[in-house]
N, C-alpha and C positions, 0 to 999 in steps of 0.2 A: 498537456494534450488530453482533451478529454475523445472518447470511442465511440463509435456509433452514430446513430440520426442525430441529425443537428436539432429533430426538431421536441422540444418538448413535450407536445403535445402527444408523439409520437414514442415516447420511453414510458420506463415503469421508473420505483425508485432505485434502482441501480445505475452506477458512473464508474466506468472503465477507465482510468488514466495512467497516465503518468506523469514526473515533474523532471522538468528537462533537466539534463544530466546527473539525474540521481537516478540511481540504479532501480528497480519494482522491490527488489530484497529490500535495500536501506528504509525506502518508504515505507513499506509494509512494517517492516520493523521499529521505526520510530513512532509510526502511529500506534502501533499494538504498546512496545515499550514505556512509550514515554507520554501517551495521550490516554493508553487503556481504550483505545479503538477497534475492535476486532475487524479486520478486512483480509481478504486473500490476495495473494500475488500470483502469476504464472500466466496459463494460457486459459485456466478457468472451466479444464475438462472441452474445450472447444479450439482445438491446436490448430484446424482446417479454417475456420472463422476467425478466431485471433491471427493467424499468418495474414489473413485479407487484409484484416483491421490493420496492424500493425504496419504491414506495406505501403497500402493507402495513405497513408498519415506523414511516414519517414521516407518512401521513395523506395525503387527495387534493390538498392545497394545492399546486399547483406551487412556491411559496418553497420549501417545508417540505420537496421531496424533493431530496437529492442529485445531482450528473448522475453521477453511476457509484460505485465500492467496489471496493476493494483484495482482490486473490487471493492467498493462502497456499494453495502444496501440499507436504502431507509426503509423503513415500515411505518402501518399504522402507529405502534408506539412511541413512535422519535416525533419530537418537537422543534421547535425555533430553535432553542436550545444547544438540543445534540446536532444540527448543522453550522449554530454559531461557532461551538465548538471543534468539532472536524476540519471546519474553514481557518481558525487559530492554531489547531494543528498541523495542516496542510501548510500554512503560512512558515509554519517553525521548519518543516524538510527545505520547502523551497529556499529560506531566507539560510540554510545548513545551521541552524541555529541549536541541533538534539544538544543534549548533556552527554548522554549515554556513548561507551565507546563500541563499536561493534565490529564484528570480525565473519567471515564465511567459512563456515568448516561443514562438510559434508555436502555440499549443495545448499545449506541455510543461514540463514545470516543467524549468529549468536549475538547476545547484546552480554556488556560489561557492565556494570556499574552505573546501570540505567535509576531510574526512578520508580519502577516500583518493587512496591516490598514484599511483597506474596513471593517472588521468585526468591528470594533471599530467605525465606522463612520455610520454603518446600525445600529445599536444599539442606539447609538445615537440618532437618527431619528426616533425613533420610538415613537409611540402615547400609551397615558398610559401608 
């Protein structure tokens, strides 16, 4: 479910979504973990706005609505490229296809034994 105006011409590069019944944490997490995508998850600093959005989309049921949806922003920088790639990544959540094992503690989703190596190398490195 993608957020906001349907209509292209009418966006910037930013896409609110989310992938049906994957959770905004897991996404968020797989894409950052396991893509090296950087995106945010929640309500985006906009909790009065995202409740519309979210409503709109899933119905007034409280089950029925999410508590937040995942941010992609492109910029001038990004190319064909980095949306090929995004869209390969997006594809791995939906298809539940991650490696990585992942858990919620504190309100975040933690990732296990994901793919990349910087986390395993800052860990490492650390005192005490």
């Amino acid at each position: 479910t993608i957020y906001g105006n349907p209509s292209p011409e009418a966006r910037l590069g930013v896409i609110s979504f989310n992938v049906n019944g994957v959770s905004e944490l897991m996404t968020a997490a797989v894409l950052s973990e396991e893509g090296g995508l950087a995106v945010r998850n929640g309500r985006f600093c906009a909790h009065i706005y995202m409740d519309r959005l979210l409503r709109i989309h899933h119905g007034e049921a409280a089950a029925d609505v999410p508590s937040g949806a995942v941010r992609a922003s492109f910029g001038v920088y990004n190319d064909d490229s980095d949306v090929d790639r995004f869209l390969e990544q997006l594809k791995k959540v939906r298809d539940r296809a991650w490696v990585g094992r992942y858990h919620v503690k504190g309100g975040e989703m933690m990732a296990e034994f994901a793919s990349r190596c910087a986390d395993q190398w800052m860990e490492s490195t650390r005192e005490g």
